[in-house]
N, C-alpha and C positions, 0 to 999 in steps of 0.2 A: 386743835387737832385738824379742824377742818381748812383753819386757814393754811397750813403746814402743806396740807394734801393739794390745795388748790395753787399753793406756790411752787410745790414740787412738778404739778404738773403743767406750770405758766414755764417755767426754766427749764422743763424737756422741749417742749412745742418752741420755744426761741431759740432754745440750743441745736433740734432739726430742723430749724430756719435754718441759720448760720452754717450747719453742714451741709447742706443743699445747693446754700449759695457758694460755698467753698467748691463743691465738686462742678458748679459749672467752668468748663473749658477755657483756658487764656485761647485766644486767637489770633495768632500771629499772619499773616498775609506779605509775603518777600516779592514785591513786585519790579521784576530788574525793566531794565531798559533795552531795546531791539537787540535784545538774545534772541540767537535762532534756534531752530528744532536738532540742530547738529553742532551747538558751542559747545555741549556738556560732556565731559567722557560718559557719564551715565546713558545718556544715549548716541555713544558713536564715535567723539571724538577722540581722535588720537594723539593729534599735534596740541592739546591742550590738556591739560591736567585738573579737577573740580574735586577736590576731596570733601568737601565739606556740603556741595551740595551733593555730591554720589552719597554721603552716609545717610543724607534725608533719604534717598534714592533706596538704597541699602536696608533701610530701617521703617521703610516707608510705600507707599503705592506711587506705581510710575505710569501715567497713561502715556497711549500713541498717541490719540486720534483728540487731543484736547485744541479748542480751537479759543484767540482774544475775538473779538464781534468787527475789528478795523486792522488793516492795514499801518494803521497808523497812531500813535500816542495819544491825542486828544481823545478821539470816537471811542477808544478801546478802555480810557479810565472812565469819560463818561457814561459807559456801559457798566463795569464792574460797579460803580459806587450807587448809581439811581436804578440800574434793574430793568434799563429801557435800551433799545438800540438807538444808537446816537442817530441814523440818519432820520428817526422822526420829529427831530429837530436840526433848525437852520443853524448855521453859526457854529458846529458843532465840529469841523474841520478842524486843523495845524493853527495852533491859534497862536497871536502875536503875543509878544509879553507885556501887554499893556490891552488883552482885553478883558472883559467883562464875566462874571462868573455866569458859567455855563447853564451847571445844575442848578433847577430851580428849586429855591427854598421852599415850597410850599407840598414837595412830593416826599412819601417815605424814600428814604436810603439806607444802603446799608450799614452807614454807622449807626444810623436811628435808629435801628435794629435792635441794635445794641443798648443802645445808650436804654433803650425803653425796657430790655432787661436786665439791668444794675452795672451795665457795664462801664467802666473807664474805655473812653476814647479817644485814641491818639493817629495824627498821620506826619507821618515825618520824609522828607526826601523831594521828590520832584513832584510840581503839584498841575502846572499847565491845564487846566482847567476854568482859568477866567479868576480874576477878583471884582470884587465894588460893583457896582450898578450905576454908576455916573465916568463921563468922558469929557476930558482927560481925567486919569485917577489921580487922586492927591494924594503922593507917596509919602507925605511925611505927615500924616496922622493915623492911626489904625484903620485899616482897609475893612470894608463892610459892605456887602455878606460876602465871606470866605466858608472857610474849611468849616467853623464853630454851624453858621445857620444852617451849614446841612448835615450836624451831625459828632461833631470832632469837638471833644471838652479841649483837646490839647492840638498843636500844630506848630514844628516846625519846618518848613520848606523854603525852596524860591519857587518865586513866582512862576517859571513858564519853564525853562528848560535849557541847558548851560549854554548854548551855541546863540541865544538869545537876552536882548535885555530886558531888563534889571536882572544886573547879574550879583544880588543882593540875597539876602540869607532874610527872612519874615518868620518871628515869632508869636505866636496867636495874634495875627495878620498884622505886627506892627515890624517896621523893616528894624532890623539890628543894628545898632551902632550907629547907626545915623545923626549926625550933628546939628544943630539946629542953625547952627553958623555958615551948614552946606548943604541945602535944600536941594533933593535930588526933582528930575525930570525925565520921562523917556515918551523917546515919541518913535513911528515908526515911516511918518510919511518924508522929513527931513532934519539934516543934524544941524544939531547946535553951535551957536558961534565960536570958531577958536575949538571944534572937536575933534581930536586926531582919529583919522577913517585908519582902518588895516592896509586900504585900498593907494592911499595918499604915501604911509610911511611903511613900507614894506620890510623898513630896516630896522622896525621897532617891533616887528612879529617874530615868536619864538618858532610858531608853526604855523607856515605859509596855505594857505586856502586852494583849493581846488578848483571850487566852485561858489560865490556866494560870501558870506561870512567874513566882510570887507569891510565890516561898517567900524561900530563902537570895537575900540582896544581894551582889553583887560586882562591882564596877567600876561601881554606878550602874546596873545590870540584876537585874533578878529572876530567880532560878533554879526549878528543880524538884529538889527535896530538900532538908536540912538539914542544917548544918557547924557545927562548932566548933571554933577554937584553928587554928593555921596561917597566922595573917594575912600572916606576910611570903612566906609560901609561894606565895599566892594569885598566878594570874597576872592580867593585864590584857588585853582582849580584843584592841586593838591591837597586841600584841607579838606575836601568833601566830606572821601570816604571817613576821615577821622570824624570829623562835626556830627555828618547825620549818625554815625555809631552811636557816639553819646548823644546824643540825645535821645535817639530809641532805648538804649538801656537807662538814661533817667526816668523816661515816661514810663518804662518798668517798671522802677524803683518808686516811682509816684502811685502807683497802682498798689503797691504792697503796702505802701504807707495810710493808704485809705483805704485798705481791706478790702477793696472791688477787682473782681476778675476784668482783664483788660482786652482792648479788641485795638490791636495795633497796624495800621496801614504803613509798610514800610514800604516805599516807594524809590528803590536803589536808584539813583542816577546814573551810576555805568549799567551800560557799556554803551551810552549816547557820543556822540560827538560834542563836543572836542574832545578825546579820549587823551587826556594829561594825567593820570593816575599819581599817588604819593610817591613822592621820588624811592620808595624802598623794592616797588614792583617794577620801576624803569629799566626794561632790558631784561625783563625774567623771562618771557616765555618767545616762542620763536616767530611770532605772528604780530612784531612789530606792537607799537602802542594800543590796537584793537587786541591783543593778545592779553596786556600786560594789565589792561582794565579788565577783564573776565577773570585772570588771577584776583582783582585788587576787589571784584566783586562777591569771588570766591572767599575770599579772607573776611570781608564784612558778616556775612552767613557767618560764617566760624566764630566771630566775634559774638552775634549775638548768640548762638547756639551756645557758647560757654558761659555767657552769662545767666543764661536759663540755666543751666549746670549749677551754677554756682550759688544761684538763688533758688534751689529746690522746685521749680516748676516745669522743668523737661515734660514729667506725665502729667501731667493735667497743664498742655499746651498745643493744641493743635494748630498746626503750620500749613500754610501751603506758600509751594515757589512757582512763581510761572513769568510769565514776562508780556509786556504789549502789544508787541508786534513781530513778523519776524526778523530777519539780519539786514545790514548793509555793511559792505565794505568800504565805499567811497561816498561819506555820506557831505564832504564838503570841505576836508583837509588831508594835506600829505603827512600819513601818522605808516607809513608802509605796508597798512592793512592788506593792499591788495597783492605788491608784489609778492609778499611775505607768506600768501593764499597760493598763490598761484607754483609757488619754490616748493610747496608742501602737499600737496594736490588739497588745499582743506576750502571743505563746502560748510558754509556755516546754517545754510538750511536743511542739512543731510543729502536725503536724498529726490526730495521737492524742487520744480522751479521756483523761479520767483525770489521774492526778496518781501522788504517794507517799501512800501508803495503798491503792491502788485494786489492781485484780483487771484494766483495762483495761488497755490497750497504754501508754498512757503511763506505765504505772507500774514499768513493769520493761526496755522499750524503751529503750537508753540512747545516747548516744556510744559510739563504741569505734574508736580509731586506734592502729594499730602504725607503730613507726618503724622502720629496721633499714637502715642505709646499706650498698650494693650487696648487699643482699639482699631487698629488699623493694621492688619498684619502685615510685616514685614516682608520688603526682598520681593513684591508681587507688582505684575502688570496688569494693565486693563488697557483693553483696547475699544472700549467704550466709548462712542461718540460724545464729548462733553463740550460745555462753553462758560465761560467764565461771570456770561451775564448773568448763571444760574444760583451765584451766590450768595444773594441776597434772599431769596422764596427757600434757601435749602436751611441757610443758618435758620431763620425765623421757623422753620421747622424744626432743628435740633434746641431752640431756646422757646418754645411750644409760643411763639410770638405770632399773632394772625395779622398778616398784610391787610389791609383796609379793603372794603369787597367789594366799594364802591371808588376803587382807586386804578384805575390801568397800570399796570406793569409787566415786560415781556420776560420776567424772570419764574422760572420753573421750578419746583422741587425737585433736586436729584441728589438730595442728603445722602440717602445709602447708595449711590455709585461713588459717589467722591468719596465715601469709606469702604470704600469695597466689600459692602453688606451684597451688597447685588451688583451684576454688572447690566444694566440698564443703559439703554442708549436714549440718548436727548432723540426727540421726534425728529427733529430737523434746526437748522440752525441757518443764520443769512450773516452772510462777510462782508464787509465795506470795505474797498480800494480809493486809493488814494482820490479817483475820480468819481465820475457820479453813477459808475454802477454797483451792482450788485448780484451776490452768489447765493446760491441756495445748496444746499447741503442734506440730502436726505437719500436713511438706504443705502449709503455706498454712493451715490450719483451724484452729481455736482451741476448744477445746471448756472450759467453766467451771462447776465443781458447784454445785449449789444449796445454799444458804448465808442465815441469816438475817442481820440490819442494813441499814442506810437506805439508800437508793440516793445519796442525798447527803449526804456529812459535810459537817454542815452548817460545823463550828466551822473547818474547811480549807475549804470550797465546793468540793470536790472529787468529780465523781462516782465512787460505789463500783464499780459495775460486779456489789453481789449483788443476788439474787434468788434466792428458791423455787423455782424451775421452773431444767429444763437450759437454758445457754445454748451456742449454735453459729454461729460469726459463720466466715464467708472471707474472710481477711482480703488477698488479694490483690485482690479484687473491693470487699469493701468494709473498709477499713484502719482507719476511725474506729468499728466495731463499730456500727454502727447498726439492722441487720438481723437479728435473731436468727433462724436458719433451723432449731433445732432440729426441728419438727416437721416441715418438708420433706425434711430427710434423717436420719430416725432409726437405720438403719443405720451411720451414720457416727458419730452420738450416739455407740451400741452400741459401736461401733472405736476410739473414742478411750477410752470408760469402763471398757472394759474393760482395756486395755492404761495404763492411768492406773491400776488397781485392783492390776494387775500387778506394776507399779512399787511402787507404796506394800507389796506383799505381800516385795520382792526381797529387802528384810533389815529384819531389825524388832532 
């Protein structure tokens, strides 16, 4: 009788394991590529159509005021995955596709996070964040430390970013298809013998360069750097969106197989340049091939959103979309982005200057929508100052996970504004531009150090937003930065620059 009793009561306490562990949240994470704060009809757009991410929108919380930590791709994934802003590390820029990985192995991140409580972890899509720890890297054995050492049971990606080489597909860090009979090479300081440039054979390019992107040929496109050996390896720009789909919905399908709640970094590759989208979006929307990849990124979302449909985990699946950086139109090919902008009056950072590259509001200003069925109420805004670096200190909150206390990290708890428990605003937050300054963001106020380069990149048309002298814009009063007030309130100059100096002083 007694054993009866004590087995009855071993198979409740293992059975409200398993229910506990069941009701922890999948976590999905849709991280597109230099989408601006004005690509989305959810927020503005007209000449573009987004059904799929408007229903997140729709069914979900939409902030204004969400900002990535860079102007630019590297600094901005560097931030969301380790917890730290990129500029307290060097090397942490536009990185080539043949460098070194970034994120150090030895710090929590946020798939650690994860993975330390039962979770499946996967990152699929664009990774540019550095591989290996040795130069040249040897591409034709598995690359190490990648995705796995900081964090990722699963990983399919390329390496750096389409416009760049190796323009090869890596599955938990080993390149795909690769032949052993065609040993690949990529270097970035000069090509290989007998390597057709974009630059040399103009008549073998499907879409002609603007700027740049003259080097290695692949699919009828000029890249930036140079390759050797790997041909059957090489992808095709149209397959993308197909490829990374499946294999984000197998790493699903892997997760339900091992009965672990999963924590997926989906890392879109549109709407980056070279924007070649699947021949089925060619010509769909009015804004030319940067148009037709926002559709082709649109439709990805939908893809996996019906997969979650159809695999019962819609409600116990919390999403967030947001993007890297803000927009460019002429990021280095004639895809009609700009004319196509210009026929339409469409601004792809709404109503911000600036762009990607820039130190302005448009440039780090992003989308940002959480999904979370019956926990996140629907149809609602927030205009709540947030940042993306905050992701890491929020989950570890919502999975009762303690960051190590003896660990530096500039990620904050803001669990209940990102579920719109509360609307709570981040203390302050600091922006990285393309160059070597930097913004501070606190209060409404925006304070930006003085900083040499042009106020207009010219080869992007994008303005910088540097200058030599302080800048001080309020940005609830004037939101497009037009009004520099530094010298009417140098006090506040003082308040931000000092607590900006502060920050940069907390860990070196």
């Amino acid at each position: 009788m007694k054993k009866t009793f004590l087995l009855s009561i071993l198979l409740s306490f293992f059975s409200a394991l398993q229910l506990s562990a069941q009701r922890k949240p999948n976590v999905l994470i849709l991280y597109t590529d230099d989408l601006g704060y004005g690509d989305l009809s959810c927020y503005g757009a007209t000449a573009i159509s987004t059904p799929h991410i408007d229903w997140l929108a729709q069914n979900g919380l939409r902030f204004t005021d969400a900002h990535c930590t860079g102007s630019t791709c590297t600094p901005s994934r560097f931030s969301i995955l380790s917890g730290r802003y990129a500029w307290r590390k060097k090397g942490t820029n536009i990185l080539p596709g043949n460098a070194n990985l970034t994120i150090p192995t030895d710090i929590t991140t946020l798939p650690k996070v994860f993975q330390r409580a039962g979770y499946l972890t996967g990152a699929v899509g664009k990774w540019h964040l550095g591989l290996g720890n040795t130069f040249p890297i040897n591409w034709n054995e598995e690359v190490s430390p990648g995705p796995r050492e900081i964090g990722f049971n699963y990983s399919f990606i390329f390496p750096a970013t389409a416009d760049r080489t190796p323009t090869v597909f890596m599955e938990n860090q080993v390149v795909v298809g690769l032949e052993t009979s065609d040993p690949m090479a990529v270097s970035y300081s000069r090509p290989f013998n007998k390597e057709l440039l974009g630059k040399d054979h103009p008549e073998m390019l499907k879409m002609k360069s603007t700027h740049g992107h003259d080097q290695h040929i692949v699919n009828g496109i000029g890249r930036i750097g140079y390759m050797q050996g790997g041909k059957r390896a090489e992808w095709t720009d149209e397959e993308l969106g197909f490829t990374f789909n499946t294999k984000a919905i197998g790493f699903i399908d892997e997760s339900i197989k091992e009965k672990k709640p999963f924590f997926l970094y989906y890392a879109i590759h549109d709407i980056h340049v070279p924007r070649m989208p699947g021949s089925i979006f060619k010509g769909k929307s009015k804004l030319g091939y940067r148009g037709d990849a926002i559709l082709e990124m649109d439709h990805s979302v939908g893809v996996i959103l019906e997969a979650l449909k159809e695999r019962g985990l819609m409600d116990n699946t919390l999403i967030i979309f947001s993007s890297d950086n803000g927009p460019v139109l002429d990021d280095g090919y004639f895809d009609k982005a700009v004319k196509t902008a210009v026929v339409h009056d469409y601004k792809p950072a709404g109503i911000y200057r600036g762009g990607k590259y820039s130190v302005l509001e448009g440039g780090t200003r992003i989308p940002f929508i959480v999904y979370w069925a019956n926990e996140v109420s629907p149809n609602t805004v927030s205009n709540a100052l947030i940042t993306q670096i905050d992701l890491m200190a929020s989950f570890a909150k919502m999975l009762n996970e303690k960051l190590p206390e003896n660990e530096f990290t500039d990620s904050r708890d803001y669990f209940s504004t990102l579920t719109g428990e509360k609307d709570i605003s981040r203390d302050f937050i600091i922006e990285q531009p393309g160059n070597n300054a930097l913004a501070i963001v606190k209060d409404g106020w925006k304070y930006i150090t003085p900083s040499n380069g042009p106020a207009l990149l010219k080869d992007v048309n994008i303005e910088s937003g540097y200058s030599k002298a302080d800048q001080l814009y309020h940005l609830k009063d004037d939101p497009r930065e037009l009004n520099n007030v530094a010298k009417k309130y140098p006090e506040k100059v003082l308040e931000l620059k000092n607590l900006l100096k502060k920050t940069e002083n907390s860990y070196k």
